[in-house]
LUMPAMAR-825657 format. One record per residue: residue number from 1; residue in three letters; x, y, z of N, C-alpha, C in turn. Coordinates in Angstrom, 1 decimal. Layout:
! LUMPAMAR-825657
(node NUM, ala, (X, Y, Z), (X, Y, Z), (X, Y, Z)) ...
END
This chain:
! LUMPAMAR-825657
(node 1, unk, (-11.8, -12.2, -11.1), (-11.5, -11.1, -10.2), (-11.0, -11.6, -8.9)) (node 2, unk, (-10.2, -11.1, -8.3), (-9.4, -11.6, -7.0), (-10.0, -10.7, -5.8)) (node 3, unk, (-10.8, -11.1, -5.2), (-10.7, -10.3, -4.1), (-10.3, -10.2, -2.5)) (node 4, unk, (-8.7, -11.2, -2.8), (-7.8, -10.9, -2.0), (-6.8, -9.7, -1.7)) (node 5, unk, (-7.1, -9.1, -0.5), (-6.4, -8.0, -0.4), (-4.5, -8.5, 0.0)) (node 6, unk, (-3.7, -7.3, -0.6), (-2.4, -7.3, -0.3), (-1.7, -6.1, 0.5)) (node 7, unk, (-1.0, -6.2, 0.8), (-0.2, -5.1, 1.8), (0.2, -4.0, 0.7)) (node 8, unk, (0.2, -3.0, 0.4), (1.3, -2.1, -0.1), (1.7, -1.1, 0.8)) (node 9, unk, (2.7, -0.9, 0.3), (3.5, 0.0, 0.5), (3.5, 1.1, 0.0)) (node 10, unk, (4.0, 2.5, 0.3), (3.7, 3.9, -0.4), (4.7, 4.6, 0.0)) (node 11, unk, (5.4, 5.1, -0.7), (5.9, 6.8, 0.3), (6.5, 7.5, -1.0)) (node 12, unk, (6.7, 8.5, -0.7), (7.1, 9.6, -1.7), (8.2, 10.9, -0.8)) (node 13, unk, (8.5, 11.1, -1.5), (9.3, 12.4, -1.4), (9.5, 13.8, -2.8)) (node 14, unk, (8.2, 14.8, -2.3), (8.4, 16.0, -2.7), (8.9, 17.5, -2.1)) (node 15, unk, (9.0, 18.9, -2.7), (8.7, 19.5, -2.2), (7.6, 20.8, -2.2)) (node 16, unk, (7.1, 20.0, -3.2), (5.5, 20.7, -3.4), (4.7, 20.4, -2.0)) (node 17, unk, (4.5, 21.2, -0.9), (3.2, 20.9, 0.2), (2.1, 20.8, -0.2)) (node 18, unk, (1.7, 21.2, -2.1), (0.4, 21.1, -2.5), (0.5, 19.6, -2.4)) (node 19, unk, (1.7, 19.2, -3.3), (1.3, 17.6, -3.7), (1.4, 16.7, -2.6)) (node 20, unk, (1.9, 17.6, -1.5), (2.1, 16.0, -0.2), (1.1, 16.2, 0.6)) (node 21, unk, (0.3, 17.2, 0.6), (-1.2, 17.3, 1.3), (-2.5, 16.3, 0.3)) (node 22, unk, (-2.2, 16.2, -0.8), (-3.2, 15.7, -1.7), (-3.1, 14.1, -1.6)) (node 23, unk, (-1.5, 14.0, -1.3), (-0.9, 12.4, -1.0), (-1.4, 12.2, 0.2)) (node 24, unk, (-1.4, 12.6, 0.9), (-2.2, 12.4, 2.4), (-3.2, 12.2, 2.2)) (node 25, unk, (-4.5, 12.9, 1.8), (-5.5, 12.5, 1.8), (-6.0, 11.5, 1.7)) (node 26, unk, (-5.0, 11.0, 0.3), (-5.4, 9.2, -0.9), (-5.4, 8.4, 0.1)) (node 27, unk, (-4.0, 8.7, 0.9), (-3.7, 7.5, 1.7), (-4.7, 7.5, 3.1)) (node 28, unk, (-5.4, 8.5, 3.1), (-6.2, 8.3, 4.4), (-7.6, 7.6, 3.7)) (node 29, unk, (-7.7, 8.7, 2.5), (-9.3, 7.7, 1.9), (-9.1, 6.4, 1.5)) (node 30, unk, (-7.9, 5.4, 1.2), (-7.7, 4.1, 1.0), (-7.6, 3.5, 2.4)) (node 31, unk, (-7.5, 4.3, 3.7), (-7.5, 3.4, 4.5), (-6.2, 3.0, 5.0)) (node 32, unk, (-4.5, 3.6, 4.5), (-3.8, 3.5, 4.8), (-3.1, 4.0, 5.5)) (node 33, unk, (-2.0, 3.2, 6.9), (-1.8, 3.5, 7.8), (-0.3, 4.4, 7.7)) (node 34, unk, (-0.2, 5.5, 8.6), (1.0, 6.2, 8.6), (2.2, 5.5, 9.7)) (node 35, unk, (3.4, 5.1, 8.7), (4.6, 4.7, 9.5), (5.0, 6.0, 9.3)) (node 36, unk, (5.5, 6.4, 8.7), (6.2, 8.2, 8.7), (5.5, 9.0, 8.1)) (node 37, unk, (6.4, 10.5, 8.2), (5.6, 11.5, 7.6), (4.7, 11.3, 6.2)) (node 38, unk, (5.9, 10.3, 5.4), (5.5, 10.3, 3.9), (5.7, 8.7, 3.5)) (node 39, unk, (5.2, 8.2, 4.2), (5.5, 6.6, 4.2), (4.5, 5.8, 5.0)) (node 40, unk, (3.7, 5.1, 4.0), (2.1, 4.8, 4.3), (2.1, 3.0, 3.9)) (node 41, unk, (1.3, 2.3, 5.1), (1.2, 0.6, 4.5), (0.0, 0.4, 5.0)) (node 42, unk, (-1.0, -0.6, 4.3), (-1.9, -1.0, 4.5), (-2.3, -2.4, 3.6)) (node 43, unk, (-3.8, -2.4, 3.2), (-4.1, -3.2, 2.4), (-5.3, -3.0, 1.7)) (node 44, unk, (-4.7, -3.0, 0.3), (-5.5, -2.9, -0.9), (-6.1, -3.7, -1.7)) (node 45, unk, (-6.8, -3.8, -2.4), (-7.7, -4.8, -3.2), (-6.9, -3.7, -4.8)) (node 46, unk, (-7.1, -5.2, -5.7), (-6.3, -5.2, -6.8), (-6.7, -3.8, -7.9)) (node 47, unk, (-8.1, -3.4, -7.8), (-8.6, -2.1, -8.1), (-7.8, -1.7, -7.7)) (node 48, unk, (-8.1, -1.5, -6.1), (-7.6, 0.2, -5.1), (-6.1, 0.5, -5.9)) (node 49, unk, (-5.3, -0.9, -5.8), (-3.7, -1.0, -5.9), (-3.8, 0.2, -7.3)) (node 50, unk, (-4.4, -0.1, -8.3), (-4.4, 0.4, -9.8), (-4.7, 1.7, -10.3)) (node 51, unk, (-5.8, 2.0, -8.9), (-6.0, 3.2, -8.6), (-5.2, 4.5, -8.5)) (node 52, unk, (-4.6, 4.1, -7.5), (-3.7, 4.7, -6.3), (-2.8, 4.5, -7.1)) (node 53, unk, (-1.8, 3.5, -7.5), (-0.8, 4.3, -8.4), (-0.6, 5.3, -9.7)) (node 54, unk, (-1.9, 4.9, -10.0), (-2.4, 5.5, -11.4), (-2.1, 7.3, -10.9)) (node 55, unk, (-2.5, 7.2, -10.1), (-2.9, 8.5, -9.1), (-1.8, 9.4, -8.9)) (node 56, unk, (-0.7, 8.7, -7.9), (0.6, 9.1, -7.7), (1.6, 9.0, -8.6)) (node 57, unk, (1.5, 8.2, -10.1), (2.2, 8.5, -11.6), (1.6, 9.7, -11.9)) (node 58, unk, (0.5, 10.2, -11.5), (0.2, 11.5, -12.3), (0.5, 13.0, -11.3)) (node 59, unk, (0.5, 12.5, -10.1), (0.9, 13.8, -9.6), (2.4, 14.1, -9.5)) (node 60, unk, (2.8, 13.0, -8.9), (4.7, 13.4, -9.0), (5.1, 12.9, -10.1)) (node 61, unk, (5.1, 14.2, -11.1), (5.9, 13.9, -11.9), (7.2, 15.3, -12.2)) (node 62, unk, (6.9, 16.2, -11.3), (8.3, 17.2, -11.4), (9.6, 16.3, -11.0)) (node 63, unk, (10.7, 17.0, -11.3), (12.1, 16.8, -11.5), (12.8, 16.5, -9.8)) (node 64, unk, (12.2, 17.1, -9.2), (12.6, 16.4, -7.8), (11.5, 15.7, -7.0)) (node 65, unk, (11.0, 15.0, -7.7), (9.6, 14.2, -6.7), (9.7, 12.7, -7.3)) (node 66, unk, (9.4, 12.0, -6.2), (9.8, 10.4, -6.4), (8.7, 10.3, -5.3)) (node 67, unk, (8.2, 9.0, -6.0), (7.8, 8.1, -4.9), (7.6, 6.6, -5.3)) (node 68, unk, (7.7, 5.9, -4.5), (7.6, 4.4, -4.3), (6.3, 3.6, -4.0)) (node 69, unk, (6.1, 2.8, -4.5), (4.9, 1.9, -4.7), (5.1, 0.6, -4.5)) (node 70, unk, (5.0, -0.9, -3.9), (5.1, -1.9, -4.0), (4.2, -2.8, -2.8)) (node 71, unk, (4.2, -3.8, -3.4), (3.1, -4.3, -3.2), (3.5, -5.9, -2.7)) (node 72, unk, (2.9, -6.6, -1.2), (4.0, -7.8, -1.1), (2.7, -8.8, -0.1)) (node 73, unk, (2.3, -10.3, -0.7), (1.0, -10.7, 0.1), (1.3, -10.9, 1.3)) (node 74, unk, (0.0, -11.2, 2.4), (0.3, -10.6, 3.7), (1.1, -11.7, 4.5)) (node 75, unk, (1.7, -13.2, 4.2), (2.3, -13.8, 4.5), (3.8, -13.4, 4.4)) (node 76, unk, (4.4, -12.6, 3.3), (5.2, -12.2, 3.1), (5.6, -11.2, 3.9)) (node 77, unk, (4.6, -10.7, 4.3), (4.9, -9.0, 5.4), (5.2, -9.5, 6.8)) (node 78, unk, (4.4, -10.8, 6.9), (4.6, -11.3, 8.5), (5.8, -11.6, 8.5)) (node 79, unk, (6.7, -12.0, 7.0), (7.8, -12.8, 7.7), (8.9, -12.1, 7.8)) (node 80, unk, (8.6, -11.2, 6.9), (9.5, -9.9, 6.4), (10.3, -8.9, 7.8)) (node 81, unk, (12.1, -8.2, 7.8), (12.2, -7.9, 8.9), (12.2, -6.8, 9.2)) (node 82, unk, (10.6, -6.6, 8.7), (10.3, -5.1, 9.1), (9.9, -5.0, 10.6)) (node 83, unk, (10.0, -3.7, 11.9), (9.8, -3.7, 12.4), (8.8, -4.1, 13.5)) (node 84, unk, (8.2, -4.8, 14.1), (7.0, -5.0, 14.5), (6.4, -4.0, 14.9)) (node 85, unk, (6.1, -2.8, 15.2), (5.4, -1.7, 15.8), (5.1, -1.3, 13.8)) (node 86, unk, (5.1, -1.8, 12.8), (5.2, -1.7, 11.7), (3.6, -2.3, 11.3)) (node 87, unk, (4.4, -3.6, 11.6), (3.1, -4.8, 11.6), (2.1, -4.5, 12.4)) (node 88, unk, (2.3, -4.0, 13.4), (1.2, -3.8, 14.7), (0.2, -3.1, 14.2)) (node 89, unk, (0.8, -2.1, 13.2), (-0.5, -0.8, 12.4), (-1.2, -1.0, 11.5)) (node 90, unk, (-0.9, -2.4, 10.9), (-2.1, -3.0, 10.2), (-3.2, -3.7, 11.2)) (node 91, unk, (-4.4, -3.6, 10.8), (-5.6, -3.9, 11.2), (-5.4, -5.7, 10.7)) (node 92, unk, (-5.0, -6.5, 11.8), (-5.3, -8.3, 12.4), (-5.2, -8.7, 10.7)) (node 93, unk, (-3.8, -9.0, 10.5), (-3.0, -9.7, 8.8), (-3.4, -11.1, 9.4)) (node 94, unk, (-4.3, -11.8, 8.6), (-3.9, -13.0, 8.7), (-2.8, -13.3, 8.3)) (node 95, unk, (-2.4, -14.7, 8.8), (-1.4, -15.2, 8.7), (-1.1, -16.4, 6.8)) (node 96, unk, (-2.5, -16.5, 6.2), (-2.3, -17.5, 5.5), (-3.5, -16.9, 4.4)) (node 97, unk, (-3.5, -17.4, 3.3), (-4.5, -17.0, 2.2), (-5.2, -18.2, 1.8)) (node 98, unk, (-6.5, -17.6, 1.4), (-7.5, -18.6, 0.2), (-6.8, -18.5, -0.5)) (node 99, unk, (-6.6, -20.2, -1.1), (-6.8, -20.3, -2.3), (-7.3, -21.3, -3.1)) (node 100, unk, (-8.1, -20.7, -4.0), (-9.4, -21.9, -4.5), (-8.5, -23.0, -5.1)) (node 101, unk, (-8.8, -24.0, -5.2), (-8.4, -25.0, -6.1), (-9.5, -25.6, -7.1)) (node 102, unk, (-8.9, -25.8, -7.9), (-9.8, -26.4, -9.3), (-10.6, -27.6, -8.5)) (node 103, unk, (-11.7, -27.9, -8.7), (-12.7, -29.9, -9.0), (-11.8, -30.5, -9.4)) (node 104, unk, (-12.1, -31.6, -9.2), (-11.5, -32.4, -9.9), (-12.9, -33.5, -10.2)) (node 105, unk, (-12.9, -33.6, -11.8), (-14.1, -34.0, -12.4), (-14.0, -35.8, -12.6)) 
END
């Protein structure tokens, strides 16, 4: 089990206010930060990630509702040329990841 977290990404576009108020919530109870009205990043553990999409395949699924899901580790987001006031609204990304390496016997 990995319990390195990664950045995702989220946003959707409905026009159900039931389903974009319920989308709000998820993304406040995971902890995820608002870049726009309907466009949320933070960092998830490999559950939450499975969760949460599991979640948003089940609610938007009418004829004009889309949303987006992806997922990118946190060295990738630093280098990425997303805006920095972007970056800033994550809570302190490190810069580099564990990673175990095998013994050697």
């Amino acid at each position: 089990m990995s319990y390195l977290t990664y950045i995702t990404l989220l946003g959707w576009e409905s026009r159900n206010w039931r389903h974009q108020n319920k989308a709000l919530l998820w993304c406040k109870d995971y902890g995820l930060t608002s870049v726009t009205k309907s466009f949320f990043v933070g960092e998830l553990y490999a559950k939450e990630r499975k969760s949460v999409e599991q979640k948003f395949k089940n609610l938007f699924t009418g004829k004009t509702e889309k949303f987006f899901f992806a997922t990118m580790c946190k060295s990738c987001f630093n280098e990425s040329m997303s805006d920095m006031n972007v970056q800033k609204k994550i809570k302190q990304i490190a810069s580099f990841e564990l990673v175990q390496m095998p013994e050697k016997a």
